[in-house]
N, C-alpha and C positions, 0 to 999 in steps of 0.2 A: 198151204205150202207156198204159196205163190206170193203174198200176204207176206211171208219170213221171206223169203228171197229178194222183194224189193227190199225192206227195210234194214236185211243184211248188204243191201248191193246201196243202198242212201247212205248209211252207217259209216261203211269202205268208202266212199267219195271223202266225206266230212273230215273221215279221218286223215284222207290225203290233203284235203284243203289245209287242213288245220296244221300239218307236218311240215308249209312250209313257212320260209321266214317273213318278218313282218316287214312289208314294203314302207311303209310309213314309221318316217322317224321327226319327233318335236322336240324340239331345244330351247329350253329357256335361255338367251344369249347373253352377256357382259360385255361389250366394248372397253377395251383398255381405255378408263376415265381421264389418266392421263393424258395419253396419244391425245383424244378428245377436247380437253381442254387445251395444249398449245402440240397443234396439229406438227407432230412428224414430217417434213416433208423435203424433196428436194427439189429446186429448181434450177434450170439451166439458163444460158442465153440472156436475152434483155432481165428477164423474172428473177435470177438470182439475186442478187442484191433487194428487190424489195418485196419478197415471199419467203425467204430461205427464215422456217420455224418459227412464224410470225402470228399467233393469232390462235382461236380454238373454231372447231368444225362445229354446224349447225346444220337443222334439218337432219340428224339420224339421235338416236336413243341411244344411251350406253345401255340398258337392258329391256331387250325383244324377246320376241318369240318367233323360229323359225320352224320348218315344216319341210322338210326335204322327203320326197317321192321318187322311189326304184321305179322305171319303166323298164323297155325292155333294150335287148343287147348295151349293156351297161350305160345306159341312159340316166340321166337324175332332173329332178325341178325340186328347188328349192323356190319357196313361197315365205316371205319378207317384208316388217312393214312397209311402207309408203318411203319410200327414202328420194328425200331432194336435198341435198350434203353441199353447201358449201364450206369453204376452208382456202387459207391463202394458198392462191397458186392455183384453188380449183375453183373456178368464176361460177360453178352452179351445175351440180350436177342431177340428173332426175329421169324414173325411167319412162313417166308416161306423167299428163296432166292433171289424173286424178286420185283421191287421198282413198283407193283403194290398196289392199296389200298386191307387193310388185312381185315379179315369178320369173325366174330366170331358170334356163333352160343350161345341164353341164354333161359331165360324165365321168365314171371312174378312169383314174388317170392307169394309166401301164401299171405303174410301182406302187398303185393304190396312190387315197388321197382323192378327192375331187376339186374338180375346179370348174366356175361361172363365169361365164365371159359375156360382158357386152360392150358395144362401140358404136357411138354416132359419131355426130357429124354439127356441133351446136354454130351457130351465126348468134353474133352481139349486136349485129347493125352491117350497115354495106361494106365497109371496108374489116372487120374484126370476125374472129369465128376462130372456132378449136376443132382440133380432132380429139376426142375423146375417149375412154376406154375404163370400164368398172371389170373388176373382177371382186372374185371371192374365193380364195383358195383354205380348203378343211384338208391339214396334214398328215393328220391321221389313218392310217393303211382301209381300216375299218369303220364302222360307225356302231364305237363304243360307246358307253356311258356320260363319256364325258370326251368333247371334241375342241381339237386346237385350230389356228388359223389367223387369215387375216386378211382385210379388206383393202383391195388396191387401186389407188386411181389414179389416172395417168392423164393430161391437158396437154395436147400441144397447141401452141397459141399459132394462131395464120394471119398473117397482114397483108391484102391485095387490095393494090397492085404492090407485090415484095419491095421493101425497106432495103436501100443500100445496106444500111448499118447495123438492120436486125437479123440477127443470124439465131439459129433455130431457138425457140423459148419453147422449154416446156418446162412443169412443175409434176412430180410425182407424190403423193399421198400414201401412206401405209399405218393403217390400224389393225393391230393385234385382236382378236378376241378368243373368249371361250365359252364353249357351250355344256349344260349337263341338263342329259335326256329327261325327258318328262315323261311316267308311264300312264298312256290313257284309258 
């Protein structure tokens, strides 16, 4: 009897384990080829006139594989190749120095939808440096079958000691993508 009652009470765990939803979701990704090829983008300031939709982004893939993980109170990490993006207007963007896959840390938004946020601080040399900002925003309420979105990057250019005549330059980046789930 004793022998049935573990095996009834291991049984009842499993079965609970098993009832709940799958934390890990993978997405074979597409990058609008486009966008890609002559980079989307806006600039402000000095950068207007010689970045405004000039050129295609390098350092990312039009088609990845990504790896988004549930943690807890509506936590997410999404896990992504190696991404070092430049594009006019974005002088070189990258999250760490090695061709490991990168991992950014988000959450479910209020209204559903997640979104990845990150932001340094890049130096070009003594007087040049940006502030920086990557995002990744997936629109969809859910993580359905198939997921919309789009990758966002933001430069703002810094000149010290400040330029009379340069007044705020920044260039903003936006690529589209879509994703559809891979079942493991």
């Amino acid at each position: 009897m004793r022998g049935y009652m573990r095996g009834v009470a291991i049984a009842s765990m499993m079965g609970l384990i098993g009832c709940g939803e799958d934390d890990t979701y993978v997405y074979d990704m597409s990058l609008d080829a486009a966008a890609l090829s002559n980079v989307p983008n806006e600039c402000s300031g000095q950068l207007k006139a010689q970045f405004e939709g000039d050129g295609p982004a390098t350092g990312i893939e039009a088609q990845q594989q990504w790896r988004l993980q549930r943690g807890e109170m509506d936590s997410m990490t999404l896990e992504m190749p190696d991404l070092n993006i430049r594009a006019p207007g974005i002088t070189g963007y990258n999250v760490d120095a090695d061709d490991e896959p990168d991992i950014f840390h988000g959450s479910v938004g209020a209204d559903g939808g997640f979104q990845f946020v990150q932001t340094k601080v890049t130096n070009f040399g003594f007087e040049w440096g940006a502030y920086q900002a990557f995002s990744i925003v997936i629109t969809n309420k859910h993580l359905d079958d198939t997921i919309h979105g789009h990758l966002w990057f933001r430069s703002e250019h810094l000149v010290a000691p400040p330029v009379a005549d340069w007044d705020e330059a920044e260039c903003v980046v936006t690529i589209p993508f879509t994703g559809k789930r891979v079942k493991e």
